[in-house]
Phi, psi and omega in degrees: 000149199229125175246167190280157187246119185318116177240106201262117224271192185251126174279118160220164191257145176233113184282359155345280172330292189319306222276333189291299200265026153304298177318312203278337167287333192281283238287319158329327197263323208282315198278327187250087126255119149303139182230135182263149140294119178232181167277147170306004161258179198264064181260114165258109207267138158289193176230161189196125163296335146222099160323156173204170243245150177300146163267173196282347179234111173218162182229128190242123157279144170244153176220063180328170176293325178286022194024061188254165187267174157222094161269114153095355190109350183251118148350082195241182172237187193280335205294298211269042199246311177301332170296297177323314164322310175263009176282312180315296187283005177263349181278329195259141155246055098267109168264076171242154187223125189235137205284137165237125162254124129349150158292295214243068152250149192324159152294327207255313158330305209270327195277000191277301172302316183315294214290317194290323160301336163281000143312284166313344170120346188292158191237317172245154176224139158258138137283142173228148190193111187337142174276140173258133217267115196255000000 
C-alpha cells in the first residue's frame, strides 16, 4: 500500500481586507467630525449631564481662573465690559448671553457677571459647561 506523502502547507493570514476597512474608517470618522470654534482661551468648563448645543448669534463672556474678562475673545475690564454688553445686546432681539467661567474662578466672580449682564439688558443666561464623559 503506497501513501501519499502528508505535505503540510503555510497558514497565512491575509490582513488586506483589515487594512481596507481600517482606511474606511479613518476616512468615516475624518469626514463626520464636527469642529466647535471656541476662543483661544485655556478654560476648564465644569462638567454636566445636560448641556445644550449653543444658539447660533448669542455673546459670550468668558472668566478666566484669574478672573480676567473676556466678550467675545477681547480682553476687557468690568467698566467697559457693562458698556460693551449693552450696545450688543441692544443690537439683538434674542438677548442672550452665554457665561464660559473657569472651574476654579471664585463663585462670587461668576454671580458678580450674571448680575452685570442682567444689568445690561440680557434676558437669558447659559452656563457652558463641557458634556460629562459617561
Amino acid at each position: 500500500m503506497q501513501f501519499r506523502p502528508s505535505g503540510r502547507s503555510e497558514v497565512a493570514i491575509n490582513i488586506a481586507p483589515l487594512v481596507d476597512v481600517v482606511f474606511l474608517l479613518v476616512i468615516f470618522f475624518a469626514v463626520s467630525t464636527t469642529f466647535l470654534e471656541t476662543s483661544g482661551l485655556e478654560l476648564t468648563l465644569p462638567t454636566s449631564s445636560s448641556t445644550a448645543d449653543n444658539a447660533p448669534r448669542e455673546v459670550t463672556i468668558a472668566v478666566s481662573k484669574d478672573s480676567v474678562l473676556y466678550l467675545d475673545g477681547e480682553q476687557m475690564t468690568e467698566e467697559r465690559l457693562a458698556t460693551e454688553l449693552r450696545e450688543r445686546l441692544s443690537e439683538q432681539d434674542e438677548k442672550l448671553v452665554v457665561l464660559r467661567a473657569d472651574t476654579l474662578t471664585p463663585h462670587g466672580n461668576v454671580v458678580r457677571i450674571m448680575d452685570l449682564a442682567r444689568e445690561a439688558g440680557a434676558t437669558a443666561l447659559q452656563v457652558a459647561a463641557r458634556r460629562d464623559a459617561e
